[in-house]
C-alpha positions, 0 to 999 in steps of 0.5 A: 827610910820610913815606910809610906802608910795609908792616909786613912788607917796608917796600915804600913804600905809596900810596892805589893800591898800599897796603892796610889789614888790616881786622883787626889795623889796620896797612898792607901792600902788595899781596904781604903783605895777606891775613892768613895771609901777614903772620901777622895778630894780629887774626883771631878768627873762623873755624873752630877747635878750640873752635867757629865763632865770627861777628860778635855780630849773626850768629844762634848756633844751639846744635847737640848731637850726640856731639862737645862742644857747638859754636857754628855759624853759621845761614845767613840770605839776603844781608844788606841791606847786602849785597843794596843793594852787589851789585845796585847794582855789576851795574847800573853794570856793565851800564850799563857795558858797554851804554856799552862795546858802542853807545859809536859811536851814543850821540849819534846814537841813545841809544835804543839804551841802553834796548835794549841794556841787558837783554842786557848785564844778564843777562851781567853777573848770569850772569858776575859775581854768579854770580862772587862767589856762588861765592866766597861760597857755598864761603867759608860752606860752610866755615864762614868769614863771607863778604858782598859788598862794593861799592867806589865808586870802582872803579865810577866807574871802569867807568863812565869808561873805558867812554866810552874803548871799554875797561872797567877794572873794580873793582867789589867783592869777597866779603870772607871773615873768619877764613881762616888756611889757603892750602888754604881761601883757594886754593879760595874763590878758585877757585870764582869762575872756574870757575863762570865757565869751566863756564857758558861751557862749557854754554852753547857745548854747548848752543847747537847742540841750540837751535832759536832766532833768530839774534840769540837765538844770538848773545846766549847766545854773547857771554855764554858770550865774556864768562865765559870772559874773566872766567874766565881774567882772574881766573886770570892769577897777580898779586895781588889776582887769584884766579889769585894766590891759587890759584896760591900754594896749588897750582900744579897746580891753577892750571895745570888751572884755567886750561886749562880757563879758556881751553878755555871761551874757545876752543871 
């Protein structure tokens, strides 16, 4: 059986290395999967000249004012669906990371699991939902359709390799429909570290003026360690990470980001 290759360059394309454009359909490899970078004929929403358009289930909100009338879309809270995706994918990665951080007392003392695992909960909701709501907060302020989606096997994954002392972790991401501009694709991307790189930051600030238990200390130090490394991992220039898409936007911008990304880590 031929295998499938990507409809820009040809590159020869496997279940790991090739992507399915959810717009228009056809396959791409990992250099030619977002739609503004394979001129993709499938997008009809987004921000225009004629309106904003969303899916049909989305609510329409007629706003006059002295330009023509638009369509814009109201901002309902996360959706169902999206709620169940993002709590569900923050579960298994503090279960995870519970596993990752006692791994050596699990058969001795599995108690540990049970106290352990509120500290590695509030890291993960701090350096991970914050994450991808920043991502999502910046793609609807702009006017783009953008929900949470979770994606199992990158979660089972976690799961697996946390037993191994190290996590590999695809846990997910905010899909964004209808974005055709480098310029707007560069700063959703970038919202995500940097609310990663600022509250690593804060915290490492703020842990000096606060008069509490040593224990107390080190949890806030290791969840500031935890966002400045996910801050600067997803920096790192290779698709599909931010840095990627921030770096193919604006080199200068990437290169302040990621200063400050391992500035939050080395403070």
């Amino acid at each position: 059986m031929e295998r499938a290759r990507c409809k820009v360059c040809g590159a020869p394309l496997d279940p790991l290395t090739g992507y399915r454009c959810r717009y228009c359909g056809d396959w791409f490899c990992v250099h030619h999967h977002l739609p503004e970078l394979h001129d993709c004929p499938g997008l009809k929403r987004g921000p225009g000249e004629e309106g904003y358009w969303f899916k049909p289930s989305e609510v329409e909100v007629k706003v006059e004012a002295a330009r023509p009338l638009r369509l814009v879309r109201a901002r309902p809270p996360l959706s169902a669906l999206e709620f169940k995706d993002l709590a569900a994918s923050t579960l298994v990665l503090a279960l995870a990371f519970t596993i990752l951080w006692d791994r050596f007392y699990l058969f001795t003392n599995p108690a540990v699991l049970v106290f352990d695992f509120p500290a590695m909960l509030l890291a993960v909701v701090t350096a991970f939902v914050f994450h991808e709501l920043a991502h999502r907060s910046v793609a609807r302020a702009k006017g783009y359709w953008a929900e949470y989606r979770a994606w199992p096997p990158g979660l089972l994954l976690a799961l697996a390799t946390s037993f191994l002392g190290v996590i590999f972790a695809a846990p997910g991401a905010v899909y964004v429909e209808g974005v055709l501009s480098r310029r707007d694709y560069g700063l959703i991307s970038l919202a995500g570290p940097l609310v990663n790189a600022a509250l690593a930051l804060a915290l490492k600030a703020a842990l000096p003026a606060l008069m509490a238990s040593p224990a107390y200390l080190t949890l806030l130090w290791n969840i500031a360690q935890v966002n400045a490394w996910l801050g600067l991992f997803n920096l790192l220039p290779f698709p599909p990470l931010d840095g990627y898409k921030v770096a193919t936007w604006s080199l200068p911008t990437w290169g302040v980001a990621i200063a400050l990304a391992v500035a939050a880590l080395l403070l």
